[in-house]
N, C-alpha and C positions, 0 to 999 in steps of 0.2 A: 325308464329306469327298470332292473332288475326286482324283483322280488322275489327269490329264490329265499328261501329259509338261511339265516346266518347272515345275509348280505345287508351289508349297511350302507349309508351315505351319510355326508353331514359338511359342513361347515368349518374350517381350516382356522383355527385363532392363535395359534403361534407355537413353537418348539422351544422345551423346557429345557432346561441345563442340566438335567438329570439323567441319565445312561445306566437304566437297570439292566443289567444281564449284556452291556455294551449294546444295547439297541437304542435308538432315539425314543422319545415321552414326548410325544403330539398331544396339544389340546386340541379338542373337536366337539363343534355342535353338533351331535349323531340324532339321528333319526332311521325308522325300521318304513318302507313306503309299506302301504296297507295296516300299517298299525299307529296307535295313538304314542309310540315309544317315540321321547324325546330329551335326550340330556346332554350336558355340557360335561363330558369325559376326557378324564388323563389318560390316553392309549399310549401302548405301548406296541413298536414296530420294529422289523431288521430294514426293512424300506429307504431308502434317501427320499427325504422331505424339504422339496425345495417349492412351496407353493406360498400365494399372495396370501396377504389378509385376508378373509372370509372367500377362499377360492374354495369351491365345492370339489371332493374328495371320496371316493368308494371305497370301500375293501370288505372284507372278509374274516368274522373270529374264528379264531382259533382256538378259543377254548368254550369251554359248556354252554357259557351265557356272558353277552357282553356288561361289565360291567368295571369301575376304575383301574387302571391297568394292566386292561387286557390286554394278548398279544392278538396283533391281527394280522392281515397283509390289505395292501393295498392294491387297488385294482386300476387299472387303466379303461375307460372307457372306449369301445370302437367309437361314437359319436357322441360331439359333445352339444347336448340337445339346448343349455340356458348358457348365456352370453353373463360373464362376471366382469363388474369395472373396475379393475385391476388400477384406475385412479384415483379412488377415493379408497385413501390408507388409512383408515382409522374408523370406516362403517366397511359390513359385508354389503357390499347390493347386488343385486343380479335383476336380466332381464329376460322373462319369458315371451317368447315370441309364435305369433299363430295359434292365438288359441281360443278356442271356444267354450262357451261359457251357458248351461242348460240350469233351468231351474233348478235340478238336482243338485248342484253346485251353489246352491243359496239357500240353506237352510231355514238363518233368522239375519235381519239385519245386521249389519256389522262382522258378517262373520263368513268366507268362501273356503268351500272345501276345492282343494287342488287334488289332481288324481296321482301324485307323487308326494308333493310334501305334504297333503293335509289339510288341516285347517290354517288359515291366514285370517289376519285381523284384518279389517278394513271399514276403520272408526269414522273414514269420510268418504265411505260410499258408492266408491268408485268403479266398484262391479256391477253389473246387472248381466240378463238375458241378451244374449247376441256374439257376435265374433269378433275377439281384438287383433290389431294389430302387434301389440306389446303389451305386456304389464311390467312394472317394476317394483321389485320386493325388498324388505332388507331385513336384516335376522337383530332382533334385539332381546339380547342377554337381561337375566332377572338377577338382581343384587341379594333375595333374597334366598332363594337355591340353585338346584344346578337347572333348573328345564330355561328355556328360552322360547319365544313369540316369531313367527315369521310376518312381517306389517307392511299390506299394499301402497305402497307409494303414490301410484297414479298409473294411468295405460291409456291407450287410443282405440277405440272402435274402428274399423275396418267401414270402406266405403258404401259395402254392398247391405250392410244393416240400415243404413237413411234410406237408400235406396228402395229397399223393401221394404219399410215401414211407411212410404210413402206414397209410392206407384204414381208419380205426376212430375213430368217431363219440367214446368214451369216452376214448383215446389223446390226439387231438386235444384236447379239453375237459382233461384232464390238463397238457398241456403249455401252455394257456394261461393257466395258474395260480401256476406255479412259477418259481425263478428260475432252475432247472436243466433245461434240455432234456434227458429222457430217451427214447431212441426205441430199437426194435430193431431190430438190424442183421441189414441187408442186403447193404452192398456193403462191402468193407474198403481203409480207404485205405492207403495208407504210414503214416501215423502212427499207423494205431490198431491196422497188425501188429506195431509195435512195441509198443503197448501190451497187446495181447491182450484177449478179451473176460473180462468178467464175469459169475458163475454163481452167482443168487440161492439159495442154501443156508437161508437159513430167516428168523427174525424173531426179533425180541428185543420181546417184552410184557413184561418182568418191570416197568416202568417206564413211568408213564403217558404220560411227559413224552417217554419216551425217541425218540419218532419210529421210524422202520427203521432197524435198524442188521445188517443181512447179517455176519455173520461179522467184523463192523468195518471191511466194504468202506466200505459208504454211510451217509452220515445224513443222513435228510430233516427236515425242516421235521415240524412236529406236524401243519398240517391238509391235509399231502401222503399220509400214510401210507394213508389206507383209499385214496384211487381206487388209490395204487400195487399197495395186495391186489387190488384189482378188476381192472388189468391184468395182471400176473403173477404168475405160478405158481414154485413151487417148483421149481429146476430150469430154468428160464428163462434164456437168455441176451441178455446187454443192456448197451449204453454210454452213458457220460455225453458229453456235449456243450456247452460253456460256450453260453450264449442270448446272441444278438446283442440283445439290449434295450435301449432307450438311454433307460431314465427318467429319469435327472438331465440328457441332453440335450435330451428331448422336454420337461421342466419350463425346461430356459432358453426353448428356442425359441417354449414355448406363451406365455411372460413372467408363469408363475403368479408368481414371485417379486415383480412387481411389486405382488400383492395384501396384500404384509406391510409393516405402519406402520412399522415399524424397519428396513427398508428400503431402504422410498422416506426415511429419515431419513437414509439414510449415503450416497443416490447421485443424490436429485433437487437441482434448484439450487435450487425453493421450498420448503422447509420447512415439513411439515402444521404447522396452525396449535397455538400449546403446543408444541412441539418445540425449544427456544433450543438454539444449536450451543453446545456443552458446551466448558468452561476447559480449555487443554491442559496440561500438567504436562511440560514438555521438559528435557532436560538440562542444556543449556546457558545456561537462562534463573539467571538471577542471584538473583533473588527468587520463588519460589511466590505461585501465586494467593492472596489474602486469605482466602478461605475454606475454603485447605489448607494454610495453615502450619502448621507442626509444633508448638504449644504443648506448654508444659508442663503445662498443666490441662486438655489433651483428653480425651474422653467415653470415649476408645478406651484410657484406662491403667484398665482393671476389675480385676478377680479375675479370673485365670485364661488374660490374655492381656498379658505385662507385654512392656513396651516394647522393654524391651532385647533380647531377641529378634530383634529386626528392627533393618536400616540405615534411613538414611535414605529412602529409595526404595523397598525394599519397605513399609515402615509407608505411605508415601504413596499405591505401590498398594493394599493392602488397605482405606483410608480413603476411595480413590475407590469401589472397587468395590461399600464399603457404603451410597454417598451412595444414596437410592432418587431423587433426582432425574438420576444421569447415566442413560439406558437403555442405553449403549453405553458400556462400558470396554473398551479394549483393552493388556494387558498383554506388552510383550515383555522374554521371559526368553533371554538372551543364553547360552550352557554355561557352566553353575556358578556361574549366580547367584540361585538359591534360588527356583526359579519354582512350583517343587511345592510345597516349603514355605511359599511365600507363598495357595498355595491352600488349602497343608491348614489353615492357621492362620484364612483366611476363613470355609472350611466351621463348623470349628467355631466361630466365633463365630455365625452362625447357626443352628447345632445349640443353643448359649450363651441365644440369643433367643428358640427356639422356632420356627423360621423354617423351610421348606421351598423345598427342591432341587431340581433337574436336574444332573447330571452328565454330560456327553456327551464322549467322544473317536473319533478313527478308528481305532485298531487297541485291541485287549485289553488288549495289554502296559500301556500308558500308562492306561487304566481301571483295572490292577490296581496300577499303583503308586499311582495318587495314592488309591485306595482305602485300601490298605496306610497308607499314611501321617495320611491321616486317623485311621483307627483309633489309630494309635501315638500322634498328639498329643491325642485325649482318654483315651488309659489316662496318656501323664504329664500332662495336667492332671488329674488322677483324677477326670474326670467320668463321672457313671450313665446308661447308655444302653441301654434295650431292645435286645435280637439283631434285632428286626428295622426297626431304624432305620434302618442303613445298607442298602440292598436292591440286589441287581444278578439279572439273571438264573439264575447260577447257584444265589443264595441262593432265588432263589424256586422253582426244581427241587427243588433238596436239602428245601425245605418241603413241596412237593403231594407227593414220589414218598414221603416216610417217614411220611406220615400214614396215619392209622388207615382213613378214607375211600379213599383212592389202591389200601391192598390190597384192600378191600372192591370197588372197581370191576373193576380188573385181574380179579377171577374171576365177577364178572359178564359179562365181555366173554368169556373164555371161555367161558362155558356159554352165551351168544348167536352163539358161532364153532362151537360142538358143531351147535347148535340147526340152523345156516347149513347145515352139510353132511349132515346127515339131510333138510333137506329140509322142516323145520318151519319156515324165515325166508325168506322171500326179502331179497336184495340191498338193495335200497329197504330195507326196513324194518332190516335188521341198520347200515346206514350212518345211517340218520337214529337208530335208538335209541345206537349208540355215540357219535355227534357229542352229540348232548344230552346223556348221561352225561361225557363230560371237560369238555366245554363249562359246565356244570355244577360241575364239581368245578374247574376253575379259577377261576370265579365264588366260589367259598368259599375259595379259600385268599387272591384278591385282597382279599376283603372282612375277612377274619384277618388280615394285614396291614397292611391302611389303618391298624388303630386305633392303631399306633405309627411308621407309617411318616414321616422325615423328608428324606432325602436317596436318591433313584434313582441309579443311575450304570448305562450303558449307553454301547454303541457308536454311531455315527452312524445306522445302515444296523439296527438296531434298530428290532422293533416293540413292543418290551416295554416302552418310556416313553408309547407313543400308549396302550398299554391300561391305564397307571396313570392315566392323564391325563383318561379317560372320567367316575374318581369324583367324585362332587362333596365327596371328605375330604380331597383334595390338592387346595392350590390353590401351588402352586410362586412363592417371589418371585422368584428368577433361577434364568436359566441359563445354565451353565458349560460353557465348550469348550475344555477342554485339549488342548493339542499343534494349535491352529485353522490353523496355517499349513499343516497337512497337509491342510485339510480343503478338498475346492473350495466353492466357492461353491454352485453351483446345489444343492450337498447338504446346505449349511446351512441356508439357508432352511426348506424345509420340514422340517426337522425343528422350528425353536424358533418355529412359526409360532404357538402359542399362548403364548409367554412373556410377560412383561411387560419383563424386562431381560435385559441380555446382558454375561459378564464372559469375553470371551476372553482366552488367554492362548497365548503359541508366538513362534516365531523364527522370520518368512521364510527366514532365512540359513540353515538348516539344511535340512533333508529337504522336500522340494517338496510341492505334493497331488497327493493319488490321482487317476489319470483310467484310469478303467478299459478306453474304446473308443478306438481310432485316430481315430473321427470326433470327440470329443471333445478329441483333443488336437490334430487338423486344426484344428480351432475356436478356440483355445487358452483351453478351458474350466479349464484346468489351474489358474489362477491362483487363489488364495485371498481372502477376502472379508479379509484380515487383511493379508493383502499391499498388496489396493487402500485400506483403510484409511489404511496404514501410507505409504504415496504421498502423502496428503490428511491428516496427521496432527494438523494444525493445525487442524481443523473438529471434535476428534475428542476425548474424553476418553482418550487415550493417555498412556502412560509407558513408558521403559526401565530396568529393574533394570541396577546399573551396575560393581558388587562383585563379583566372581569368585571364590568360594572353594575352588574344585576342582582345578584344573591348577598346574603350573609356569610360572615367567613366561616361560619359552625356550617352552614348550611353546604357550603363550594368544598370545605376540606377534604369529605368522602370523597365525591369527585375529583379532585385535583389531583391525592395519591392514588388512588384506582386508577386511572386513565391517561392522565398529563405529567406524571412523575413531577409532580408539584412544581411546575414551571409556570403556573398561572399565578399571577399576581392579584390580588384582591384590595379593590380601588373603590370599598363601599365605604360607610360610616358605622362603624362597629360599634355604634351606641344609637344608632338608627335599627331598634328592635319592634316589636310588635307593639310592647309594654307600654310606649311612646305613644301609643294613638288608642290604646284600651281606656275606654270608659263607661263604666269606673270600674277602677281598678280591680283585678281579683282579689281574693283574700291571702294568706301567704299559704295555707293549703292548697291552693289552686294554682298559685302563679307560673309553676316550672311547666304548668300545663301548654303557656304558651312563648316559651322559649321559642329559639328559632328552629332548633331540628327537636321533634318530639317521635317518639316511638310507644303505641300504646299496642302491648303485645297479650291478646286474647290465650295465651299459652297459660299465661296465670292464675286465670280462673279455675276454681281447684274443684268449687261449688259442682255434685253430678248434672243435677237438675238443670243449672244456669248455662252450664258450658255448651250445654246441647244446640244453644242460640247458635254458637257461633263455628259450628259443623258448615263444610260450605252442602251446596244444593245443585244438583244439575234440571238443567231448564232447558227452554227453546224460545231463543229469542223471538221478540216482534218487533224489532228494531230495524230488520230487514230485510228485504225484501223475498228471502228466500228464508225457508226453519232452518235453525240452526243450533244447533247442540252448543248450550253457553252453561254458566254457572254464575251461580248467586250464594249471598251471606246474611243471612237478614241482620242477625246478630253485627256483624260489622255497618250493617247499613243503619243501624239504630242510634249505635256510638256515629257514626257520619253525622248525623241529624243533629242529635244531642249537640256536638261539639260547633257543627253549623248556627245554630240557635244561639248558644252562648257568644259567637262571635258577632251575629248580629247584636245582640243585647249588650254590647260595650262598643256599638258606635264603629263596628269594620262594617264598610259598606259593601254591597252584596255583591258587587261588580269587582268587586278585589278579592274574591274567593272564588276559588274553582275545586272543583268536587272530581277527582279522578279514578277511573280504579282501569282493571285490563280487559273487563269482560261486559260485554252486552247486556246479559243477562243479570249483572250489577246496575246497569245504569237503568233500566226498567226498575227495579226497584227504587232505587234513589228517586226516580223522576215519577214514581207515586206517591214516594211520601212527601217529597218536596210540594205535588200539590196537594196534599194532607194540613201539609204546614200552611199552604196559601189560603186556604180556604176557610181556617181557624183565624187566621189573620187578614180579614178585608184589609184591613188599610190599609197596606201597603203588597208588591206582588213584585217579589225577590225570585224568579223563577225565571222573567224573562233575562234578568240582568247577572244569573250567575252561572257558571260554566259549570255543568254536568256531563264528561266525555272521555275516552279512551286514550290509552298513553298517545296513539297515533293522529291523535284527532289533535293535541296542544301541541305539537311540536312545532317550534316556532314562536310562542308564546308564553305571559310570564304575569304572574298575578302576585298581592302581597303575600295570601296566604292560601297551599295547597292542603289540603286534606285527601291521604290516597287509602283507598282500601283493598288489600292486597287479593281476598275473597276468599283463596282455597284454604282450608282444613281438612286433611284426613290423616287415616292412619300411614298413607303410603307414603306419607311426606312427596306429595308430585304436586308442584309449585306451577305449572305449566307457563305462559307465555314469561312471567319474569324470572322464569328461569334463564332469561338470556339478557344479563347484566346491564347488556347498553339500553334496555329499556328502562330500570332503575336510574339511570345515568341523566335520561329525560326530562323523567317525572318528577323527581328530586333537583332539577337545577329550572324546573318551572317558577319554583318558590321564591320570592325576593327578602322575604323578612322572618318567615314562620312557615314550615314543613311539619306535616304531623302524619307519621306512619300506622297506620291500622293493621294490624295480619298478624298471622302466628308465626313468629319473631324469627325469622331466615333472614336477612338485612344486616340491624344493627344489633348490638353487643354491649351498647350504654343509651341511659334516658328512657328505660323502659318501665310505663307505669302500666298499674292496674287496671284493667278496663273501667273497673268499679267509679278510678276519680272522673273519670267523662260522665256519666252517669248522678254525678257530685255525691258520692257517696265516701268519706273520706277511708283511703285504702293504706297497704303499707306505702306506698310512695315510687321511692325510686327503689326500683329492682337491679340488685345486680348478680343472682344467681344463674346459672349457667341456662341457657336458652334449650327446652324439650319438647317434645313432641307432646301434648295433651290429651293423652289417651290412653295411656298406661298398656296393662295387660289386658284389659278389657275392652275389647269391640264391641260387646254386643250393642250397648248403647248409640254409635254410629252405625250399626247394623238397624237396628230401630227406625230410625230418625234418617236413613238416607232413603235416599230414592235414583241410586246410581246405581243399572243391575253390576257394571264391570267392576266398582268399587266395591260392593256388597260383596261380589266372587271371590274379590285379593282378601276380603276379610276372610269369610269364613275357610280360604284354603289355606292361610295363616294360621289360623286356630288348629284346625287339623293337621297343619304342621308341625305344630308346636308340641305337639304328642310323639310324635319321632325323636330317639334321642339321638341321632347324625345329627337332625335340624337343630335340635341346640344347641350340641356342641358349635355346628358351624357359626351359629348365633354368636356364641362367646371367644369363638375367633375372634366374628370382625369386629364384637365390643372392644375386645385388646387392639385390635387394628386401629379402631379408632381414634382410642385414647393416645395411642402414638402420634396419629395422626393432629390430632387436639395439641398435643404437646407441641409439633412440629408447628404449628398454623401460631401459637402462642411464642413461639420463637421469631416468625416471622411478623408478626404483629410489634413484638416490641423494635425489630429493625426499623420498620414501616415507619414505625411513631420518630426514631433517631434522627429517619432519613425529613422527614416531617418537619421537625425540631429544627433541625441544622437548615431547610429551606425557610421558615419563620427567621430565622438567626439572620440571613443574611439578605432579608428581605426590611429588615431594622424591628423586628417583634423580638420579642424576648419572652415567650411561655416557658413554663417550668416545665424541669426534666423529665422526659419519660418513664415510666415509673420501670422497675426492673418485672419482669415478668414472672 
């Protein structure tokens, strides 16, 4: 870029309707290269302006000094040096490419100087010393003045830095294999003194399968373990490194996905020929397709799988899923409407048929339950199934490492590792005779299992379905993806690229999918093939399960209008409360404490001194394996306890309460005081039996009573992860009887008490004044009391702002914007409730009218 004096660039964010002097009114995120000048300017041009969202833009002022409304001209650049993705309408992102990156360009953590734009954020790390291949950046606007942030997204390092940081031919070949970069250290950054290194102490052979497992530091992969003996020694020091690899980005971008017939069946506008767009099944439809009405002499009332079982809806899903003509069923299961048990009940009936599986999910947890439950509904249908019917990875460890063969190798491989250090083997040959001997012995245990094998189940990110998939004894008639709305796209594809059908099942509204790289979520690869389904729903063999059988109706009603347009039906016992099992009873100060939905909003505390508690804290977790910048509340973790305790002391048993909040750095506290609390109390130890864990950790699961702690407090109002609603949507339909919200009141808008009555300190009660920030004009006391340097910076450049009188005025703009806004949301609040009222109405309830607004 230019730096010529007067020359600017900046940031393109839309053309105003305004035409002073008959010229076009561009807004632009401007910036001066070589200078700290950075703001969001109304320019004024004779120019035709026909550029993207956040397309980057040059020109030239034309008057003294640039500033609102200036005339400029715009410039065309001879080359255009950053690549802008012109696909994502609604963020600027852009992508720098080829470029190097010197110490000089690293000032303090968190923070890279560009030799054009400047300085960039980069809150997770992602720069260091060396040469990328890419970065990618996106410009984010401040609400509270005109300057704007430029924020590293992610980027790739270039080949020839492993290489040089390495110099070993076998090292190199190592690390082009695996999904974990291991390299040995040389230079130590900030983060990995915190981490400290690691000191390979030995090996564990007692287990074929076992891979390395150092001391229980590491565990690799199976056919990582020998080159890892061939590079180090006993005694070795060495770190992990997560791999910039971007395979599920390099498969969108190569468009392999397009080579799959089920497909191009769900996304082209011609339909391969034989492919008819499948009957939808919607809720709202008055009548079922003809050839899924629900008779009473359907094929699907056998032995072993009776009707009554199932609602209407789910019987219709299970009935689609077995038609062999849809290829594509997509099942959404809404919280607590029997979305597992509508699978587990599938499974078995093709277990029933004789019929062969796929089972695929993204995380363990949800593999392990709907495994779990499969099992369960053929021991009560007491049907006969070989051990090794149902197979998952582990089952198929636990089979090779206790066979008779497995110990038989394990001491072969040692008297070939004797052999190795005397000097009778070489390398070559001890690597090629152990790979053939496992290699070998896993070939017999896969072939010991085919002869009964019926149903796989595995992870996404599994290679342990591609190697059932090889025999010609499996030939799978579907495959199954539970919990698919967590799954991206580009990662389903290739996994059911050999299936015949597909019966997903999951709830966009809930937990988003996995995107593991910044460039992937730059991209916004994030979305789910179940999501885009569910958009195009009417092309699609789709249904919603509609019967709620888990929650309280105070508890499901957020959720039902936010997400299901109140289409879900609630089929609990609406006098089945907490109240019912509390003993003894609270007093009538306390009782509304444990209603079903409770909201205890720490905004209330008015007290200086007291409120300072419940400021949240930035920390570094030790929950994982790598430091990690989290945040904690002690203040909110105190009311968790409190309120945990009280529920023990009227008789809720400890295994019906789960303790949630979003951050790591929460659950480390929690899981200290929780053993605070055990430790005061021998007799009995509530710690093993009650759930203390992250929104993403329960999903799937469901307890009498949750207790969530929201964490963050500041003055910026930055709510971070639940900031993205569908995780509220989770955490909140965990709860079967009693919900009780902790945090400074972003959520709800009724049932908000004092923190004080957790505390049993009798407070005003129930709150119903307008929900605020707890801070007032005064920072300094969070300025005090944090230990956030980037929060501390927003404060004090607030305060200094606040001495500008532009900054106030602008201030008292968006106060009147707001109130507008406030007005408008109170408008929409009272429809909400009509629309509410009138689904109660015709659901046979009859609540009173919504009150006018």
């Amino acid at each position: 870029m230019d730096s010529d004096p007067g020359f600017y660039s900046g940031f393109f964010l839309g053309l105003l309707p305004d035409k002073p002097n008959g010229n076009n009114l561009i807004k632009v995120a401007s910036f001066e290269v070589g200078t700290a000048f950075r703001r969001v300017l109304d320019l004024e041009t004779a120019c035709e302006c026909k550029f993207a969202y956040g397309e980057m833009i040059h020109f030239k002022q034309l008057t003294d000094r640039l500033a609102p409304k200036s005339l400029v001209k715009l410039i065309k650049p001879n080359i255009q040096m950053y690549h802008h993705d012109k696909s994502i309408t609604d963020e600027a992102v852009h992508t720098i490419k080829e470029l190097h990156v010197g110490a000089a360009n690293l000032p303090a953590s968190g923070n890279f100087i560009h030799p054009d734009f400047g300085e960039m954020i980069d809150t997770t790390s992602v720069m260091s010393v060396g040469s990328y291949v890419f970065i990618t950046f996106r410009v984010v606007l401040h609400d509270r003045d005109d300057s704007f942030d430029l924020e590293i997204l992610g980027g790739q390092k270039m080949d020839e830095n492993a290489k040089n940081g390495l110099g070993n031919d076998k090292t190199e070949e190592f690390l082009n294999n695996i999904h974990e970069v291991i390299a040995i250290e040389q230079t130590e950054t900030a983060i990995w003194q915190s981490i400290g290194m690691l000191v390979l102490k030995g090996y564990n052979d007692k287990e074929v399968t076992s891979g390395l497992r150092p001391q229980c530091i590491i565990g690799l992969k199976r056919e990582c373990r020998h080159q890892f003996e061939t590079i180090f020694k006993i005694g070795d020091v060495f770190r992990f490194e997560s791999s910039p690899t971007l395979n599920n980005y390099s498969f969108w971008i190569n468009k392999k996905h397009r080579q799959n017939e089920i497909y191009r069946y769900t996304v082209e506008e011609q339909k391969p020929k034989g492919l008819e767009i499948q009957t939808v099944i919607e809720s709202h439809h008055s009548t079922d397709p003809e050839d899924f009405k629900l008779k009473a002499d359907t094929d699907f009332k056998d032995d072993g799988t009776p009707r009554g079982d199932l609602n209407e809806k789910q019987f219709a899903a299970i009935r689609m899923a077995l038609n062999p003509n849809r290829l594509l069923v997509c099942i959404q299961g809404p919280p607590g409407t029997g979305k597992s048990h509508v699978l587990s009940i599938f499974l078995f009936k093709l277990l029933k048929d004789g019929k062969q599986a796929v089972v695929l999910t993204p995380t363990k947890e949800a593999l392990k339950n709907l495994k779990t439950m499969t099992l369960k509904m053929v021991k009560q249908r007491a049907m006969k199934l070989h051990p090794h019917a149902l197979m998952d990875v582990s089952l198929f460890k636990e089979i090779l490492n206790t066979s008779d063969a497995a110990d038989a190798a394990i001491k072969t491989i040692r008297q070939w590792r004797e052999m190795f250090k005397n000097g009778e083997m070489d390398q070559e040959m001890l690597d090629e005779k152990r790979n053939g001997l496992t290699k070998d012995l896993r070939q017999q245990t896969l072939d010991l299992i085919m002869q009964n094998l019926r149903i796989v189940f595995a992870t996404m990110e599994s290679t342990f379905t591609l190697q059932i998939l090889r025999s010609n004894h499996f030939n799978p008639e579907v495959c199954v993806i539970d919990e698919a709305a967590q799954v991206m796209e580009t990662a389903t594809w290739p996994a059911v690229n050999q299936m015949k059908r597909i019966v997903m099942a999951g709830d966009p509204k809930q937990l988003p999918a996995l995107v593991k790289t910044e460039e992937a979520k730059a991209r916004q690869l994030e979305r789910s093939v179940m999501e885009r389904i569910i958009e195009k729903k009417d092309q699609y063999s789709w249904i919603m399960l509609e019967e709620q059988y888990r929650s309280h109706r105070d508890i499901t009603d957020w959720s039902n209008g936010c997400f299901y347009d109140c289409k879900l039906t609630n089929c609990t016992d609406m006098n089945n409360t907490l109240h019912t099992s509390l003993d003894p009873k609270p007093s009538k100060t306390y009782s509304k404490l444990f209603n079903p939905l409770v909201f205890i909003d720490t905004c209330l505390e008015t007290d200086p001194t007291t409120r300072i508690r419940y400021y949240e804290r930035s920390v570094v977790s030790n929950t994982t394996t790598e430091p990690n910048n989290t945040y904690c509340n002690h203040g909110e973790a105190e009311l968790v306890m409190k309120h945990y305790e009280r529920l023990l002391s009227m008789s809720i048993p400890p295994q019906n309460i789960a303790i949630i909040t979003p951050y790591k750095g929460q659950i480390d506290v929690l899981t200290a005081k929780m053993n605070e609390f055990v430790a005061k109390n021998e007799a009995f130890d509530p710690s093993n039996l009650t759930t203390i864990g992250t929104i993403d950790s329960v999903q799937g699961q469901e307890y009498d009573c949750v207790i969530f702690s929201m964490v963050r407090s500041n003055p910026k109002t930055t709510i971070g992860f639940i900031a993205e609603v569908r995780r509220l949507n989770v955490v909140v339909t965990r709860a079967k009887r009693h919900f009780i919200f902790i945090g400074n009141g972003y959520m709800l808008h009724k049932q908000r008490f004092h923190p004080n009555l957790v505390c049993g300190i009798p407070a005003p009660g129930l709150m119903t004044r307008e929900v605020k920030n707890n801070f007032g004009q005064n920072f300094q006391p969070f300025i005090d009391n944090s230990n956030d340097p980037r929060m501390i910076e927003w404060c004090q450049e607030f305060i200094e702002n606040s001495r500008k009188p532009d900054f106030v005025q602008r201030r008292r703009d968006r106060a009147e914007q707001r109130q507008e806004e406030a007005r408008i949301r109170a408008q929409m609040d009272f429809e909400a409730r009509e629309l509410k009222r009138k689904c109660n109405v015709s659901n046979g309830q009859d609540p009173p009218p919504a009150p006018i607004p």
